[in-house]
C-alpha positions as CSV (number, residue, x, y, z in Angstrom):
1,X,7.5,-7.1,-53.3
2,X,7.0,-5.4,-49.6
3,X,10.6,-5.8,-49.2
4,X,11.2,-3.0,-51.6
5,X,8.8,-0.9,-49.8
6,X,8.7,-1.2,-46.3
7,X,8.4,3.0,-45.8
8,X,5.0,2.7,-47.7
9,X,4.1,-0.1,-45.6
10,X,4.6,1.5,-42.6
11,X,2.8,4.7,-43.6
12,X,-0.3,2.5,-44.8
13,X,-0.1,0.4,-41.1
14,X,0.3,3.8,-39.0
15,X,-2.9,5.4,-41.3
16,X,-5.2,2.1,-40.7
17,X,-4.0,2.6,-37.0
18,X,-4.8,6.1,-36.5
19,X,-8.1,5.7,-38.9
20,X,-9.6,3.2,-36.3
21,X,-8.5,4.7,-33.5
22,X,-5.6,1.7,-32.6
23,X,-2.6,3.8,-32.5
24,X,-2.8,5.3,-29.3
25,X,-3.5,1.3,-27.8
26,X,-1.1,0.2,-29.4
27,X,1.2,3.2,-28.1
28,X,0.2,1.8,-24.2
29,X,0.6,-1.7,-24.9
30,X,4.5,-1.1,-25.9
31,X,4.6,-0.2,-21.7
32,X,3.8,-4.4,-21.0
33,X,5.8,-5.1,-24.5
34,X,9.1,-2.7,-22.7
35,X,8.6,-3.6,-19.1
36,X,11.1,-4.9,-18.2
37,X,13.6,-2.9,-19.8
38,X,11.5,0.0,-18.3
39,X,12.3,-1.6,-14.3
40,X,15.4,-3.2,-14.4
41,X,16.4,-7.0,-13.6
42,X,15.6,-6.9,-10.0
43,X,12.0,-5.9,-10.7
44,X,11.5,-7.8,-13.5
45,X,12.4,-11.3,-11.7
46,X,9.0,-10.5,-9.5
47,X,6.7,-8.8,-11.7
48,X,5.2,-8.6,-14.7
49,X,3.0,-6.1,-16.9
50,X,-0.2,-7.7,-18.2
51,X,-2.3,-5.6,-19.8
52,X,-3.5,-1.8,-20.2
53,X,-7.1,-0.7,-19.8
54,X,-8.1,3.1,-19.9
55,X,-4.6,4.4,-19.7
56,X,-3.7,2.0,-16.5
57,X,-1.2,-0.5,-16.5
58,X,-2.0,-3.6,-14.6
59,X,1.4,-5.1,-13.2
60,X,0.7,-8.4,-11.1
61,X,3.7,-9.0,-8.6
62,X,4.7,-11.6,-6.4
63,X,4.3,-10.7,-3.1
64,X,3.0,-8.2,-0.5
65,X,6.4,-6.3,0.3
66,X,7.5,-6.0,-3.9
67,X,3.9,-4.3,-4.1
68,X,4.6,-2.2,-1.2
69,X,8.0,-0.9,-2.8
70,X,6.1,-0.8,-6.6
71,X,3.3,1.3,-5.0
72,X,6.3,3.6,-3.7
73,X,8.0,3.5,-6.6
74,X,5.1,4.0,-8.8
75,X,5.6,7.5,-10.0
76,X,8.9,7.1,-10.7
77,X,8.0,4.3,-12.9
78,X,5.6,6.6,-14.3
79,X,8.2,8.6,-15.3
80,X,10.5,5.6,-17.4
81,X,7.7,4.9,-19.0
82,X,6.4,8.3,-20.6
83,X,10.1,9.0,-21.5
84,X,10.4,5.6,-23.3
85,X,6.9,5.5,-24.9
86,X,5.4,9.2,-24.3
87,X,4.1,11.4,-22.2
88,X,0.9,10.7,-20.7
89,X,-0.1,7.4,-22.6
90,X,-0.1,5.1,-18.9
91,X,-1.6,7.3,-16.8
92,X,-1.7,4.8,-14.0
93,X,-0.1,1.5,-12.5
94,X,-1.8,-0.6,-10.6
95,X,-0.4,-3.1,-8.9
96,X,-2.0,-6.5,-8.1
């Protein structure tokens, strides 16, 4: 039966998200679900996004010179990801 209906179902889902305040966490968790489609291969092989808290994105990497470039990198990163998910959902990374 929700096969026949899956524009009322996504209207209901986005309503129970935005009535309980979800939609906007939801929203910044698509930056760890898009990742690494947001860096590329090459940053993908040595990090990864974990979680988001507060409108940071925690991205644990590998080693000391990856963080290094990542820290450079970071508002460019910043940039990827508000044109991919919106503007001004991550407001940070941090890199660990």
């Amino acid at each position: 039966m929700l096969k026949r209906y899956p524009e009322e179902l996504g209207k209901i889902l986005e309503s129970v998200l935005t009535r309980y305040n979800l939609k906007e966490k939801t929203e910044q968790y698509s930056a760890v679900e898009l990742w690494n489609e947001i860096v590329g291969d090459q940053i993908a092989k040595v990090s990864s996004a974990e979680k988001v808290e507060g409108g940071t994105l925690f991205v644990s990497v590998n080693n000391a010179p990856w963080r290094a470039e990542l820290t450079f990198r970071r508002k460019d990163i910043l940039k990827k990801i508000d044109e991919r998910i919106g503007a001004g959902k991550i407001k940070s990374i941090r890199f660990k």
